[in-house]
Residue, then its C-alpha position, 0 to 999 in steps of 0.5 A: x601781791x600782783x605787779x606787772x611793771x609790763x603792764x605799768x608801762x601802759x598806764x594813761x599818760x604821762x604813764x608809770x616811770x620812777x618820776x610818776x611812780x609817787x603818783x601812781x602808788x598814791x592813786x592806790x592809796x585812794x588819794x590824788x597828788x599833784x606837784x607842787x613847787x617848793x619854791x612858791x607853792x605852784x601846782x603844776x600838771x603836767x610833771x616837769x622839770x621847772x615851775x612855770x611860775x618861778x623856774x626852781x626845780x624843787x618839788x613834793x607831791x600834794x594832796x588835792x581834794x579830787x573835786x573839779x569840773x569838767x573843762x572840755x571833753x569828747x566821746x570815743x566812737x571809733x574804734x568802739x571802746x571794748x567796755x561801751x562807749x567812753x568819754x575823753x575828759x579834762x577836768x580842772x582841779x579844786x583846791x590849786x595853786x596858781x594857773x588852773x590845772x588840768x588832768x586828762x582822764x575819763x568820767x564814768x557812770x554817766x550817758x552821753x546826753x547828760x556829761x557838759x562842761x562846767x559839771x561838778x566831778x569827784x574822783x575814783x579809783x579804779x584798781x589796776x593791781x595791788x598797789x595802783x589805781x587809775x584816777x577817773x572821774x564820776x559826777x558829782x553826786x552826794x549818797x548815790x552809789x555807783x558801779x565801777x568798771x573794771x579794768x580788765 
């Protein structure tokens, strides 16, 4: 098995700590988890320490669907990714619980003239090593197969 916890610590934000390890390792397992308040069922993004809705400190991860829409976004120009040119994303979730939530991230196999606020996105997993994979983004498309970049 390849771990490099050196190499963890570098993941996009809020990046591999014991408190978004679960997130992390479930990336891995192919699904998207978001927390979840145990006191009124909030979902929150990004991980802290109280609700937002009702202050208890009470969490578990949740499954969500990994459909969502692009909120905002803007392009890399410099300096120039070493893969080509890449997006900076907000995506706000399907399927939550109280205020909307957004995660930051990236879409990929798209061009620059066809990414716009408002798309229908679904996530993919970019394998990081043997047990993480990094969350992104592609449009939402159905039977179309795409190539994935790697992660080098």
């Amino acid at each position: 098995m390849t771990v490099d916890i050196e190499r963890r610590n570098m993941l996009p934000s809020p990046g591999w700590s014991e408190h978004t390890k679960p997130y992390w390792l479930a990336a891995g397992r192919g699904e998207l988890v978001i927390p979840r308040c145990d006191g009124c069922g909030t979902h929150r993004w990004p991980l802290d320490a109280a609700c937002y809705a009702c202050h208890a400190t009470e969490f578990s991860w949740s499954q969500v669907p990994g459909t969502g829409r692009v909120f905002t976004f803007t392009w890399v120009d410099f300096p120039p990714p070493p893969d080509g040119e890449r997006n900076i994303t907000v995506v706000e979730l399907d399927g939550t619980q109280g205020e909307p939530v957004r995660v930051l991230s990236w879409v990929v196999g798209i061009q620059r003239e066809s990414l716009a606020c408002d798309q229908p996105v679904e996530i993919v997993f970019l394998t990081f090593d043997d047990e993480v994979s990094i969350p992104v983004w592609r449009p939402r498309r159905s039977g179309l197969k795409l190539q994935m970049p790697t992660l080098g």
